[in-house]
C-alpha positions as CSV (number, residue, x, y, z in Angstrom):
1,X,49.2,-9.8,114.9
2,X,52.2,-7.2,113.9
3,X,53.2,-4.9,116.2
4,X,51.9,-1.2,115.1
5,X,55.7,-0.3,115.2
6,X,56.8,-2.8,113.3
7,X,55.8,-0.5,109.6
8,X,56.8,-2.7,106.9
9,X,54.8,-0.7,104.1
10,X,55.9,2.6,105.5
11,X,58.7,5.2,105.1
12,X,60.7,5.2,108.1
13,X,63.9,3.6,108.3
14,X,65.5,1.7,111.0
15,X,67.9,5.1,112.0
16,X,65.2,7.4,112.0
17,X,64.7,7.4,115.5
18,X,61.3,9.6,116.5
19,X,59.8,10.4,120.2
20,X,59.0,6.6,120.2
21,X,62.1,5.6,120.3
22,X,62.9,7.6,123.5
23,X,64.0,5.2,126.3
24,X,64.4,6.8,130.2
25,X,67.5,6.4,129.6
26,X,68.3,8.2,126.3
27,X,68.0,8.1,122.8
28,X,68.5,4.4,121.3
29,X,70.9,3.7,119.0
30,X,70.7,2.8,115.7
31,X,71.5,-0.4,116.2
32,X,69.6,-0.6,119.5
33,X,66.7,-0.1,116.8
34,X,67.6,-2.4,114.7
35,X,68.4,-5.1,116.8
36,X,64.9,-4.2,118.5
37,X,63.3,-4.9,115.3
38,X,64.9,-8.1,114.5
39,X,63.7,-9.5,118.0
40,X,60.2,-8.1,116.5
41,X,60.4,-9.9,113.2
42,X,62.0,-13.4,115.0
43,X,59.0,-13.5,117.7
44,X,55.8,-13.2,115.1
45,X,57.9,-15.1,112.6
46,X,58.2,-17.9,115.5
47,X,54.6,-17.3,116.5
48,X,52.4,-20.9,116.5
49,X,49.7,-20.7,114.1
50,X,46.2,-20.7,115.4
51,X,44.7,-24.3,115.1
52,X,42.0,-24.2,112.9
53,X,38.6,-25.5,114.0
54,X,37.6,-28.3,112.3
55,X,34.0,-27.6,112.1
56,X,34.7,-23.9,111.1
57,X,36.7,-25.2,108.3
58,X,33.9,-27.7,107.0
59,X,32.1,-25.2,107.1
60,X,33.7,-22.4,105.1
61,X,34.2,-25.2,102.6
62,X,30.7,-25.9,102.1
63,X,29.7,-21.9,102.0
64,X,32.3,-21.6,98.9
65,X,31.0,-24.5,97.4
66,X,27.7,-23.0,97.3
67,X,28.4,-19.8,96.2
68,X,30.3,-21.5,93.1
69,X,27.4,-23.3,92.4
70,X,24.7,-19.7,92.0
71,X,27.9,-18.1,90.4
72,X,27.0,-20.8,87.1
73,X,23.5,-20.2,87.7
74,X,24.0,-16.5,86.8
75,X,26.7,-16.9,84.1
76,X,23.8,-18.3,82.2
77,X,21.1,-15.5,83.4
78,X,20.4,-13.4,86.0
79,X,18.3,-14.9,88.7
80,X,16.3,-12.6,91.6
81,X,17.3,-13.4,95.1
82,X,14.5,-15.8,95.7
83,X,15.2,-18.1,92.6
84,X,18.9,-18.6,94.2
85,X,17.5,-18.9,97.9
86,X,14.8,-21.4,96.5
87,X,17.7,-23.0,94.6
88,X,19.6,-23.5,97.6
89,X,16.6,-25.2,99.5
90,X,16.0,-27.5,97.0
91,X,19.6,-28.5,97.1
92,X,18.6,-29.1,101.4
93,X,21.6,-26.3,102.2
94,X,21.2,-25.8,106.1
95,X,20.1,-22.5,106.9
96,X,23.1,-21.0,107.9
97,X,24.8,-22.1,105.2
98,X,22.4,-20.6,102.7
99,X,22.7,-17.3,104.8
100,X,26.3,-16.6,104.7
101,X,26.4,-17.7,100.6
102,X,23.4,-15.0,99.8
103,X,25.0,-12.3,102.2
104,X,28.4,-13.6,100.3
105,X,26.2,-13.1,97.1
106,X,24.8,-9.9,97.8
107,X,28.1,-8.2,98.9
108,X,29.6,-9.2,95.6
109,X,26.7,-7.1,94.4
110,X,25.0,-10.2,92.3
111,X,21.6,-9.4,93.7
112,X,19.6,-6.2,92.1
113,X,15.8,-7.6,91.7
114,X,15.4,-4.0,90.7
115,X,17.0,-4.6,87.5
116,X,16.2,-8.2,87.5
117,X,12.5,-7.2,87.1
118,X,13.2,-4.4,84.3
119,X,14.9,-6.9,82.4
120,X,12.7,-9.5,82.2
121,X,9.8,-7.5,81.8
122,X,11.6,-5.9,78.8
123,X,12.5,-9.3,77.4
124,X,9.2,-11.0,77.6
125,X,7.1,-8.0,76.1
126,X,9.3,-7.9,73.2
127,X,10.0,-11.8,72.9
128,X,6.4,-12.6,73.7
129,X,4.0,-9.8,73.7
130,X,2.8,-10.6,77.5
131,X,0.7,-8.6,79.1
132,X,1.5,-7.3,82.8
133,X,-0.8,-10.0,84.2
134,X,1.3,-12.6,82.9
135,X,4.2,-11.0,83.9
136,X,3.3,-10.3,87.6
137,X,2.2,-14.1,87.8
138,X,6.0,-14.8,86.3
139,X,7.5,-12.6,88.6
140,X,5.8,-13.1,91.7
141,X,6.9,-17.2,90.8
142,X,10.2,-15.9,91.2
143,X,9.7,-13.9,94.6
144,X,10.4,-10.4,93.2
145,X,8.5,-8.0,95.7
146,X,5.3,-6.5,94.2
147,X,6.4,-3.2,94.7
148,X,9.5,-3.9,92.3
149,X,7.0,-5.8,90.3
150,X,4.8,-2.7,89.3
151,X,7.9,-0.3,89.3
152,X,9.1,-2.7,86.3
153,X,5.7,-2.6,84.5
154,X,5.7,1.0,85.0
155,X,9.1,1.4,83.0
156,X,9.4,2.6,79.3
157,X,6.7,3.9,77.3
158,X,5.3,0.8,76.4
159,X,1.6,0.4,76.0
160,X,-0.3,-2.4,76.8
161,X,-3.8,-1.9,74.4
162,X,-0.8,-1.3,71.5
163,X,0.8,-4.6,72.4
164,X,-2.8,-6.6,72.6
165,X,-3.5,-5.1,69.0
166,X,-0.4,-5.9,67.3
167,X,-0.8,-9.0,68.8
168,X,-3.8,-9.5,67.5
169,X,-3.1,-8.1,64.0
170,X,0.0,-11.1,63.5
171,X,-2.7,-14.0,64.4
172,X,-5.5,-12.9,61.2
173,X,-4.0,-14.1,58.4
174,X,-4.4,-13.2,54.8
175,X,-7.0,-16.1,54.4
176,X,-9.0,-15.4,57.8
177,X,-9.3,-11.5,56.2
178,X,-10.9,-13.3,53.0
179,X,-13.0,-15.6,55.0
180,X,-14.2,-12.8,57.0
181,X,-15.1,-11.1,53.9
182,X,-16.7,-13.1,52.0
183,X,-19.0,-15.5,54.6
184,X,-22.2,-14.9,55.5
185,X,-23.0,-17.0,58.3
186,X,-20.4,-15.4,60.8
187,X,-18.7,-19.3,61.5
188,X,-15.3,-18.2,60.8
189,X,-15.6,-15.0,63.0
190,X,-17.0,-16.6,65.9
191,X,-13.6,-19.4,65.1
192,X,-11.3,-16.9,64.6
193,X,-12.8,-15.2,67.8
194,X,-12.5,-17.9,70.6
195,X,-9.1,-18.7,69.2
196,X,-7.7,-15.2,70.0
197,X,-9.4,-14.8,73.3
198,X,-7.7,-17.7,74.1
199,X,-4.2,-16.7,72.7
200,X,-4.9,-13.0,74.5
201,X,-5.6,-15.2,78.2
202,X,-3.1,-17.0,78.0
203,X,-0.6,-14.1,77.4
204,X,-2.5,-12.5,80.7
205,X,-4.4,-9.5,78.7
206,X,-7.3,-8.4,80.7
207,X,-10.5,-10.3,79.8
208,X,-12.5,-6.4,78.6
209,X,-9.5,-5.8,76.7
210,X,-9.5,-8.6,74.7
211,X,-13.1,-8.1,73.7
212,X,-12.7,-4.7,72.7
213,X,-9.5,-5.2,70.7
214,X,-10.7,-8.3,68.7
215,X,-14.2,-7.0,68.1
216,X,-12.1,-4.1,66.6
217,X,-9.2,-5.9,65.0
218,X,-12.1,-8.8,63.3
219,X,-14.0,-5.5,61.9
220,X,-11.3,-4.2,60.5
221,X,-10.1,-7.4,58.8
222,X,-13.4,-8.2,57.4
223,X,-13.8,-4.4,55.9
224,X,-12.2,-4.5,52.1
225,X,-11.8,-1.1,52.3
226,X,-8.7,-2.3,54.6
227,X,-6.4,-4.0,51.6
């Protein structure tokens, strides 16, 4: 390590002599100083280089490696901490190992399942009209905490009957709202009916909800009054 009076970065030059420079027997020269300093310079320039362990070594190599490997993962997305931990596991990356990359990771500040969870939730309402069941299961799949789960669901002004309806709305078609109209038996209702239930469960809208909106959304189709 340098000496804490050898100041390579600092403004004092080698005649400005200060009360550190104050022998018993008198103030040094300026070429005592100098000559002091070269010694300084000579011993850590001559210094052996600490031998470097080779496990340590192995080791740092393997931690970079990894770290490489989640930085592509998140050049194409971001990814919450547990989809990188659960990357690393499949991969079999001993324990310590995976440790150091995530802290690595986390100190880089590539880690905010905060945001992570806003995001997605954002995306997948607008990409596919999910509904906050759906997304909780997606979430959870990807070890975001439930408390940052419902903080994300909670965001925006975004309502979930609204979304269900709309959703709803795109599936009847032009020829299901003439069918509705003009049958008598109610087959095509009852069709039309289990299909979107189905299409509403699978997007993970509550079960009650779905009822109430197609009951409303099939009335409305079937009503000519509607266009």
């Amino acid at each position: 390590m340098v000496d804490s009076q050898f100041d390579v970065g600092g403004s004092r030059g080698p005649e400005a002599a200060t009360a550190a420079d104050i022998t018993p027997g008198g103030p040094r020269t300026a070429s005592e100083i100098r000559s002091d300093l070269s010694q300084r310079t000579r011993r850590i320039l001559d210094a052996p280089e600490q031998a470097v362990d080779p496990y340590d070594a192995e080791r740092e190599k393997a931690i970079v490696h990894e770290c490489r490997y989640l930085m592509r993962l998140l050049s194409l997305r971001k990814r919450s901490a547990g989809e990188m931990r659960d990357r690393l596991a499949q991969r079999e990356v001993p324990a310590d190992i995976a440790h150091e990359v995530m802290a690595r990771i986390d100190r880089a500040d590539l880690i905010d399942d905060a945001s992570f969870a806003q995001e997605w939730v954002t995306q997948r309402r607008s990409l596919r009209a999910l509904g906050d069941e759906a997304l909780r299961r997606e979430l959870a799949t990807r070890r975001v905490s439930s408390d940052l789960i419902e903080d994300a669901l909670g965001t925006g002004e975004d309502d979930e009957e609204e979304r269900c309806r709309d959703l709803v709305r795109s599936r009847i078609g032009y020829r299901d709202r003439e069918q509705l109209r003009s049958e008598r038996d109610g087959s095509h209702r009852r069709r039309l009916s289990r299909r979107l239930d189905a299409l509403l469960t699978r997007k993970g809208y509550p079960g009650s909800l779905a009822v109430q909106v197609i009951a409303a959304e099939l009335r409305a189709a079937a009503d000519p009054a509607e266009g």
